[in-house]
C-alpha positions as CSV (number, residue, x, y, z in Angstrom):
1,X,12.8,-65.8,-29.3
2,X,9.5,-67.2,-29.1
3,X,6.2,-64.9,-28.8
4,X,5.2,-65.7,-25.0
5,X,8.7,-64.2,-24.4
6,X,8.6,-61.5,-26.8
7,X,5.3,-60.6,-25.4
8,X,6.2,-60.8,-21.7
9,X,9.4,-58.3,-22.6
10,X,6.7,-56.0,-24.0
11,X,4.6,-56.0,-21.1
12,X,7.5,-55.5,-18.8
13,X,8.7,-53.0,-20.8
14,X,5.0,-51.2,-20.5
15,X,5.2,-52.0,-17.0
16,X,8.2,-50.3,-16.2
17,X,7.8,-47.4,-18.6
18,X,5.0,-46.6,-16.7
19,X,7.2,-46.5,-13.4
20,X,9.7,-44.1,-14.8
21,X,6.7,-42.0,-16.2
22,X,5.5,-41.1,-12.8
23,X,8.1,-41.5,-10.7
24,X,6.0,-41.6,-7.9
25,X,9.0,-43.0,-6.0
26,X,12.0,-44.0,-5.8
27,X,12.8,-47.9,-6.6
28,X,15.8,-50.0,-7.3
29,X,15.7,-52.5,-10.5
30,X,15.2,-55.1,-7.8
31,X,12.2,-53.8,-6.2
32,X,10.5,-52.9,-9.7
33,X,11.2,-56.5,-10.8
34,X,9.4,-58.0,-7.7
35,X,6.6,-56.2,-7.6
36,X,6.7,-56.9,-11.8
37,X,6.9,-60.6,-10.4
38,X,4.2,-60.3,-7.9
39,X,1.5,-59.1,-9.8
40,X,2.8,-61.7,-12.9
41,X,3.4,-64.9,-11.3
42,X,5.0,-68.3,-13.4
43,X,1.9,-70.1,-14.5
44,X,4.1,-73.3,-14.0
45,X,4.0,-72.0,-9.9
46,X,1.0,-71.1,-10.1
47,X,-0.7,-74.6,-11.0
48,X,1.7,-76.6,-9.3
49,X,0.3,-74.2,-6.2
50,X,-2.7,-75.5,-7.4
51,X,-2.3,-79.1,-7.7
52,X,-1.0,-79.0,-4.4
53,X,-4.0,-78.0,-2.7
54,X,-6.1,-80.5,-4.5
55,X,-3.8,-82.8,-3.3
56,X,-4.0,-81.4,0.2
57,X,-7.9,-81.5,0.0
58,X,-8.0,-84.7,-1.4
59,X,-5.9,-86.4,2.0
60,X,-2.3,-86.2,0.6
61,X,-0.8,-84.6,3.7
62,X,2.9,-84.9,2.1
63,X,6.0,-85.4,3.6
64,X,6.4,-84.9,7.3
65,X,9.2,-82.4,8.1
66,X,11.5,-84.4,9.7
67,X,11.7,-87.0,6.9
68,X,12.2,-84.2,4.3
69,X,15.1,-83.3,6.7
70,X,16.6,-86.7,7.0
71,X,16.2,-87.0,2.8
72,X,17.4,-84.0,2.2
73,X,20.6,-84.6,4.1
74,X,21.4,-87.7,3.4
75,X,20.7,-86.4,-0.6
76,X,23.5,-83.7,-0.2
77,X,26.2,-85.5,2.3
78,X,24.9,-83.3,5.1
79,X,25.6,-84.4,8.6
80,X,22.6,-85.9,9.9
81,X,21.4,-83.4,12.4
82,X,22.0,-84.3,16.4
């Protein structure tokens, strides 16, 4: 196991002894892992977020919706819409 994982165990561990400590309400595993994921976000997501907007506010508008549509079917044998 590498230490960036070890480390990010240990923090969620922290994180959600914390939330059983004080039980200050009532959450499913699900719920405590989202908000665990909101407030850690993937760096990876986080700076390809962030190239994207450079992109964006450099003139690259990207794809238009329609042609990611057409791609996107024709990519997975989907009928090509009417």
């Amino acid at each position: 196991m590498s230490v960036v994982v070890a480390d990010e165990l240990d923090s969620f561990y922290q994180f959600l002894s914390e939330k059983l400590k004080t039980r200050t309400s009532q959450f499913s595993p699900e719920q405590v892992l989202d908000e665990w994921r909101s407030q850690h976000p993937d760096p990876a997501e986080v700076e390809a977020i962030r190239e994207s907007l450079v992109a964006m506010h450099a003139g690259d508008r990207g794809v238009s919706l329609e042609d990611f549509d057409q791609e996107f079917r024709r990519k997975n044998g989907l009928a090509a819409k009417p």
